[in-house]
C-alpha positions in Angstrom: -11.6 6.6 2.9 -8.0 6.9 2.4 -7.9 10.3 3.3 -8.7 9.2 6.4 -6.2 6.2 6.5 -2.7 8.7 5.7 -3.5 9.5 9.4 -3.0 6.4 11.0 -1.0 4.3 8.2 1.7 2.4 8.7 2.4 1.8 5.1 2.7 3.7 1.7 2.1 1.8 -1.8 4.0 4.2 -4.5 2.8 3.9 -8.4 4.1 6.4 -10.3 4.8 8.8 -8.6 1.6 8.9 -6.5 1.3 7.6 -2.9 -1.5 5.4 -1.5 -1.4 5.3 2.2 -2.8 2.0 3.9 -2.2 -0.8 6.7 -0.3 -3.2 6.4 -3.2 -5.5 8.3 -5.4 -4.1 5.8 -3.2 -5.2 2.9 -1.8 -8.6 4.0 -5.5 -9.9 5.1 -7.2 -9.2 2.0 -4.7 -9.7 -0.8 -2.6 -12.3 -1.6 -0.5 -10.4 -4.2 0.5 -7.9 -1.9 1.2 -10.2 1.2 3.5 -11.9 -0.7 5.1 -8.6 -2.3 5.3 -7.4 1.2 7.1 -10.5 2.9 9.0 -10.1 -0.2 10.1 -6.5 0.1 10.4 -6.6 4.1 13.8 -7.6 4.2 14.7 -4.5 1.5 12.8 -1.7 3.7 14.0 -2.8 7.2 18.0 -3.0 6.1 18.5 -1.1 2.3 16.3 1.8 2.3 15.3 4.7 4.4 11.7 5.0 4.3 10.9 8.9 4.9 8.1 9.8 7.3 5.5 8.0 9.3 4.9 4.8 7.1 7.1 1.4 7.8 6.8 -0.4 4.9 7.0 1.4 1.6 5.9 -0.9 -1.4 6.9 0.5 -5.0 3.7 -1.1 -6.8 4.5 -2.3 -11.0 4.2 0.1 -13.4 1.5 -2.1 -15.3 -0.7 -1.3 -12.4 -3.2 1.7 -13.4 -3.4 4.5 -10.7 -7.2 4.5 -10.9 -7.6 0.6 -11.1 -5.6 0.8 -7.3 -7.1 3.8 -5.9 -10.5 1.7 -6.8 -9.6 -1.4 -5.4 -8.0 0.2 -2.3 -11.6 1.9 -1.7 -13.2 -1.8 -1.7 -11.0 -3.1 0.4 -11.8 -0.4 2.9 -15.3 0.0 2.3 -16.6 -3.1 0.8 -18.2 -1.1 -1.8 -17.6 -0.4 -5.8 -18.2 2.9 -6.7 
């Protein structure tokens, strides 16, 4: 699943030091958290920081955040399943 989504995202979620590419669509429709985080941020990526590569939106996600616990959730989101 999100091998497939680094070709066509528009958006990159950073956790230490690991990248999660995703949709912004994808992101905004089906969490709360990071809709607001990303209405939030906008106004930093579009004017104070030069987001390298394809993605438009670059979210830095908290450090509290396990790796594991997002790559997992990303897959639901995508798939609908929990594996």
């Amino acid at each position: 699943m999100l091998n497939s989504a680094r070709d066509t995202a528009d958006m990159i979620l950073e956790l230490r030091s690991e990248e999660f590419p995703c949709h912004k669509i994808v992101m905004t429709s089906t969490s709360d958290y990071f809709k607001k985080a990303l209405k939030e941020n906008e106004y930093m990526n579009k004017y104070q920081y030069n987001v390298k590569g394809p993605y438009r939106h670059q979210l830095i996600v908290p450090e509290w955040m396990d790796p594991k616990a997002l790559r997992l959730f990303l897959n639901y989101v995508y798939t609908g399943k929990v594996s």
